[in-house]
Structure formats: C-alpha cells, structure tokens
VOGU-3710 file (C-alpha; in Angstrom, 3 decimals, decimal comma):
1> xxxxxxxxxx> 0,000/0,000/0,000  3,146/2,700/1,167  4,537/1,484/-2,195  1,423/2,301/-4,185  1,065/5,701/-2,051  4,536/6,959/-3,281  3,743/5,672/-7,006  1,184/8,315/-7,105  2,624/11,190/-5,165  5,571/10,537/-8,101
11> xxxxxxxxxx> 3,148/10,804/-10,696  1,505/14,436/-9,728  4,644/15,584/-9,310  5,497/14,795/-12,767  1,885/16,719/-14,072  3,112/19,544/-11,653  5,997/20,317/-12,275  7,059/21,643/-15,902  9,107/19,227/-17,783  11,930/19,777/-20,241
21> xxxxxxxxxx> 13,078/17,063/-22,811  16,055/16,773/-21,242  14,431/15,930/-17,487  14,892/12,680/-16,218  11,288/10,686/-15,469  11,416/8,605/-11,877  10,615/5,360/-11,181  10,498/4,574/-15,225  12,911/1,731/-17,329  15,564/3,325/-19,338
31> xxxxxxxxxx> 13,419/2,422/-22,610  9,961/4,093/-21,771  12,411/7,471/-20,452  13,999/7,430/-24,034  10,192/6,966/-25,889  8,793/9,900/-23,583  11,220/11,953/-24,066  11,231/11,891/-27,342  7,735/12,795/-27,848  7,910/15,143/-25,409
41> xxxxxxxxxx> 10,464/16,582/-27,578  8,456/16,132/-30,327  5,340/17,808/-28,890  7,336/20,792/-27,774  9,336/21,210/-31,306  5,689/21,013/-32,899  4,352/23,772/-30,634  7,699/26,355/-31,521  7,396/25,710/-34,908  3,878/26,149/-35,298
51> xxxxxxxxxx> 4,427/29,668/-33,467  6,645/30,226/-35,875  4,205/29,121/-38,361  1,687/31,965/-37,419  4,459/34,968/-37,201  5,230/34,420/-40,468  1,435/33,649/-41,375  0,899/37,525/-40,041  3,486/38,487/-42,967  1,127/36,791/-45,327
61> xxxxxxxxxx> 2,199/37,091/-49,607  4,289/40,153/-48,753  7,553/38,148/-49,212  6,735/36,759/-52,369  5,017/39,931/-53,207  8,399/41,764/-52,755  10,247/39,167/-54,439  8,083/39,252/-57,752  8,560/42,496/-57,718  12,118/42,795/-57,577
71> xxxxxxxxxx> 12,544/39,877/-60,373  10,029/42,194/-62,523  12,344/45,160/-62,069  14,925/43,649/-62,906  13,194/41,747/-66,098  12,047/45,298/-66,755  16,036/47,112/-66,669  17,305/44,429/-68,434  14,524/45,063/-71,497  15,292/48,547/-71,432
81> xxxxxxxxxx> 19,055/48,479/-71,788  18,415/45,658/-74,289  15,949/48,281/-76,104  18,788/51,273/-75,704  21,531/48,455/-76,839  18,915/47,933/-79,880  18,259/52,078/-80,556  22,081/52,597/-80,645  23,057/50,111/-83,065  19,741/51,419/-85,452
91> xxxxxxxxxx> 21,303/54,318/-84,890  24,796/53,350/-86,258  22,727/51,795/-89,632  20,791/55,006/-90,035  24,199/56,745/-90,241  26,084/53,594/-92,300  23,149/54,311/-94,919  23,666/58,033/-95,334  27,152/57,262/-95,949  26,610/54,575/-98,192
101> xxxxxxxxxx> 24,163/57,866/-100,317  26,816/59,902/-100,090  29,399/57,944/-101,656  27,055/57,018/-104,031  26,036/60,088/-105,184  29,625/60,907/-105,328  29,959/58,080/-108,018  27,405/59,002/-110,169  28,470/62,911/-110,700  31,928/60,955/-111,544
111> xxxxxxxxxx> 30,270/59,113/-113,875  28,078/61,431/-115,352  31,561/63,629/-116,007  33,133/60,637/-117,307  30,362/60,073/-120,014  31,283/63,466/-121,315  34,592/62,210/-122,097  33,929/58,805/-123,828  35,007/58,196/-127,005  32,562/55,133/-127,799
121> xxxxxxxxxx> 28,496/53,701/-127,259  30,281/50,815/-125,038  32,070/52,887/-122,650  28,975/55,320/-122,228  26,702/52,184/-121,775  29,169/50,795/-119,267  29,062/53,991/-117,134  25,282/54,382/-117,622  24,926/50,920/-115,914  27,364/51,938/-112,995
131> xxxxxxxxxx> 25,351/55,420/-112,759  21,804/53,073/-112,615  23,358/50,876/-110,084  24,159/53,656/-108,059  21,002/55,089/-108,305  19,378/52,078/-107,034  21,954/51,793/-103,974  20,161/55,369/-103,166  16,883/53,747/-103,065  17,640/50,627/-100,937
141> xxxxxxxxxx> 19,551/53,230/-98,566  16,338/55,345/-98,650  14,060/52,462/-98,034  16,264/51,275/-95,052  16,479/54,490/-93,633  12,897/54,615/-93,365  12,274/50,861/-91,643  15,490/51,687/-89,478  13,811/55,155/-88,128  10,085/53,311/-88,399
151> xxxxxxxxxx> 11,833/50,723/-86,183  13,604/53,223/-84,088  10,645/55,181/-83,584  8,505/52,154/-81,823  11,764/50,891/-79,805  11,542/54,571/-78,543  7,845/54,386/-77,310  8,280/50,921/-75,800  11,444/52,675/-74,096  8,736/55,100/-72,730
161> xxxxxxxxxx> 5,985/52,841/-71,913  8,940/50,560/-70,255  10,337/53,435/-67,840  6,437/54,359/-66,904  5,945/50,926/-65,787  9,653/50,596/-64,082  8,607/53,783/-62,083  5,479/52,027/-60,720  6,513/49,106/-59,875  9,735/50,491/-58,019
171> xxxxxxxxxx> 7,175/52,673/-55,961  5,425/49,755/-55,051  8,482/48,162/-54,356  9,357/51,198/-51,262  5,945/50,417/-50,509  5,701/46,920/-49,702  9,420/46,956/-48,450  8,181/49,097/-45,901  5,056/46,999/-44,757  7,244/44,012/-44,547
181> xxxxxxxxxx> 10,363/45,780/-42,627  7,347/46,965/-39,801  5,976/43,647/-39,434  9,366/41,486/-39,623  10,998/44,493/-36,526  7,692/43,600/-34,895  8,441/39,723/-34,970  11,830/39,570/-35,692  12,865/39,224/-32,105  10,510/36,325/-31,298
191> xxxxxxxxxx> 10,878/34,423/-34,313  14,570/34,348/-33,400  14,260/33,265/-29,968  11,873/30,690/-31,275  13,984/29,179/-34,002  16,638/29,080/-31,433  14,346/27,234/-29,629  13,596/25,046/-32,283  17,208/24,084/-33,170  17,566/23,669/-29,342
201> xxxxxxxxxx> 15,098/20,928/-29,657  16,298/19,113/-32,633  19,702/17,832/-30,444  16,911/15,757/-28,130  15,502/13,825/-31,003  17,345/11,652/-33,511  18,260/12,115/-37,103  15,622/9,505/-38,300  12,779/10,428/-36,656  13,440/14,180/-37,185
211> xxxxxxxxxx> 13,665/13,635/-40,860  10,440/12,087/-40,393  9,009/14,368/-38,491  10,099/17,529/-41,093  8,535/15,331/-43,788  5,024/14,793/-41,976  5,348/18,638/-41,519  5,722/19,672/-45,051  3,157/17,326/-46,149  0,454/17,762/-43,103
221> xxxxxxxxxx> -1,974/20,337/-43,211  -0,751/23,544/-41,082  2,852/22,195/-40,847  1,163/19,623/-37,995  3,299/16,844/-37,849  2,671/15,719/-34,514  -0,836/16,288/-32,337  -2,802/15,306/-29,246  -5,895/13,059/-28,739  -8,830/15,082/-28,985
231> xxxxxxxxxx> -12,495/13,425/-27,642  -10,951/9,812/-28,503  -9,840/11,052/-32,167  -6,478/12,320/-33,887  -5,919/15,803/-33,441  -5,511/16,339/-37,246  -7,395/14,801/-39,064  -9,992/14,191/-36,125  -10,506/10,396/-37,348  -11,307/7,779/-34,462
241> xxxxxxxxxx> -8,427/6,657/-32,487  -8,830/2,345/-31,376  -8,738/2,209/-27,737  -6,006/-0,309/-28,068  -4,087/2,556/-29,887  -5,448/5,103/-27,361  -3,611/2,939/-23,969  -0,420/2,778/-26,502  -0,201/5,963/-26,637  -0,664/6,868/-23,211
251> xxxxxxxxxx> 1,549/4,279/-22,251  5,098/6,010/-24,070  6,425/2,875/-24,637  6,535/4,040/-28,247  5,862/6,195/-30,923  2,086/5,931/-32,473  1,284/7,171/-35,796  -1,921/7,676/-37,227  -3,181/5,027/-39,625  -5,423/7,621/-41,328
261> xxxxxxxxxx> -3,262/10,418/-41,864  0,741/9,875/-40,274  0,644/12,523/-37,846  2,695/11,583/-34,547  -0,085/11,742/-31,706  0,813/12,137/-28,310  -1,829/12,089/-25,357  -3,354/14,645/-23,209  -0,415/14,434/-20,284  2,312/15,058/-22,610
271> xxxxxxxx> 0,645/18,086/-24,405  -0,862/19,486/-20,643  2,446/19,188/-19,623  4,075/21,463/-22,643  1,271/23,591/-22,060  1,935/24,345/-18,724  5,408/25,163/-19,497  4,552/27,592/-22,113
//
C-alpha cells in the first residue's frame, strides 16, 4: 500500500511540475524514459514551430510579393538596356546608310563627267549601268532608312511605356518593403528566440525520426506533424483513435502514428504538460 502511495505522489509531481526534454522521469525503465522523451520533444518542437508558423502567417504574400517584384524590375532594366543596346546600333545603320548615299552620289556625278569624255556607245553604256546601279543603292539606302527610323521610332515608345511601368513598380516596391520591414521588426525578435528554440530541440531527437518528423510537416496540413488526442480522435485529421491505440499511446512505450493520416499523436499528459510550461 506505502509502495502504491509513493507511485502516485511521483506521478503528480510529474503533471506539476514543468518538464523539459532533457528531465529525467522517476521510477520509469531506461526504454519508456527514451520513448517519452522523445515525444515530449516532439510535442514541444511542434508547438515552436507552429508559433513560428503563425508569425510568419501575419506576414502573409508580402515576401513573395516583394520578391516578384524585384525579379520584374529587374526583367524590366534588363529590357530597357536591351531596347537602348537595340536604338544605338539602329542608330549606327541610319548613319552607315547616309554614308553609303553619299558615296554614291559621289559616283554618279563621276560618272556622269566621265560620259562626257567617252570616245565610244560601249564605254557610255558601261558607265550608264554603274550610274543606274548607283542610283538604285540610293533607293535601298532610302528604303532602309525609313524601316530603321520606323523601327527606331517604336523601340523609342516601348522605351517610354517601359520606364512608366519601371517607375510604378519600383514605388510599389518602397511600398511593400516598408510593410514588410514593420511587421518582420515587430516579430523579428521572437521568431529568433523561437527558431533558437527550435534548433535547441532538434539535439533531443534523432536524425531519423526528425527527418520524419520535417517530412510529416511539409506534407500535413498547417505544418502539424505531430498532435494530441482530442475526444478519442487524432488531433488532425480528427478520425477515431482504437482504444487499443489510445492505452499505446498513453503508455510512451513508443511512438504511435496515425493510420489515417501519419501525424505523430501524443496524449493529453504530454501536451498538458508542454502547455503548462509555455
């Protein structure tokens, strides 16, 4: 009976007093320590990260908002100076053609002179064909002069339009910059000190069932990897727990998945007890 008396006063202490992963369970084989443990681990690396979960919840798209944004800046500069690279080298044709007139209108007055001073129908039909050659290098110049400045003309408007839109979206750039720098100084501090916590946590459980649990987390909805009986049912997907299943769990002698949808469950002692530390 005195044996059965101190059996109980051992186990309201444990429900009293907050426990830490690391703490050392009386009265307990080494086996069901290590099992408890590690879902008391578990249960308390669920509840950081899930507070961690809802600070950056209260950021909402902003992140993602301020990243498009930059990338579409950036897509934007880059079509710009591809536009100006594009402009200049128009540019360099337009001149190239005006040359090319020149120095074809410089042949045909030397040809025209030189027809003056033939002494023969061949040689003035030879230069006549050089003078109609030339004439038609004139035109192509002309026509390419005109689909070079056509060109040049709607590069320069899409310049425009380009640097209209660049100036919008860098002002809603400032803007969003500026919501997300007040809410991450607002939360900055605690999401710190709970990702500390976090990593603090990770040394109590090992690699394999961490990798586990980090993959039940991605997958689960809400990042809830591991939860607590709830009215006889998972605390996830809120499907009927066997009573079998229900004394394993309570028992700690090991770690009891849910058949419905893989979440870690823990019972109501473990997650009182990381309640009442928190």
């Amino acid at each position: 009976m005195a044996k059965k008396i101190k059996e109980t006063k051992a186990e309201k202490t444990i429900l009293e007093e907050p426990v830490k992963p690391s703490t050392i369970i009386a009265e307990k084989t080494e086996e069901e320590i290590t099992i408890e443990q590690k879902l008391i681990a578990l249960y308390t690396l669920q509840q950081i990260d899930s507070q961690i979960d809802r600070i950056r919840i209260v950021r909402g798209e902003l992140p993602l908002e301020v990243q498009d944004l930059e990338d579409e800046i950036a897509g934007l500069e880059t079509r710009i100076s591809n536009f100006m690279e594009e402009s200049e080298d128009l540019k360099k044709q337009i001149t190239d053609k005006k040359n090319s007139m020149k120095e074809s209108e410089t042949m045909i007055k030397k040809y025209e002179q030189q027809q003056n001073e033939v002494r023969n129908n061949r040689e003035y039909d030879s230069l006549s064909k050089e003078i109609e050659f030339q004439t038609l290098e004139i035109q192509l110049s002309e026509k390419r002069i005109k689909e070079f400045t056509f060109k040049l003309d709607t590069i320069k408007e899409d310049i425009t339009k380009s640097k209209v839109i660049l100036d919008e979206r860098k002002n809603d750039l400032v803007a969003k910059k500026g919501e997300l720098n007040d809410i991450i100084s607002d939360t900055e501090k605690d999401e710190n000190e709970l990702i500390r916590k976090s990593n603090e946590n990770h040394k109590f459980i090992e690699d394999r069932l961490l990798n586990a649990y980090q993959r039940i987390r991605k997958n689960a909805r809400n990042g809830l990897a591991v939860v607590h009986i709830e009215r006889d049912a998972c605390g996830g997907c809120f499907n009927k727990i066997p009573p079998q299943s229900q004394l394993d769990i309570r028992m700690h002698k090991k770690i009891i998945v849910c058949e419905y949808c893989g979440r870690i469950i823990v019972d109501e002692a473990i997650s009182n007890l990381i309640s009442k530390e928190n």
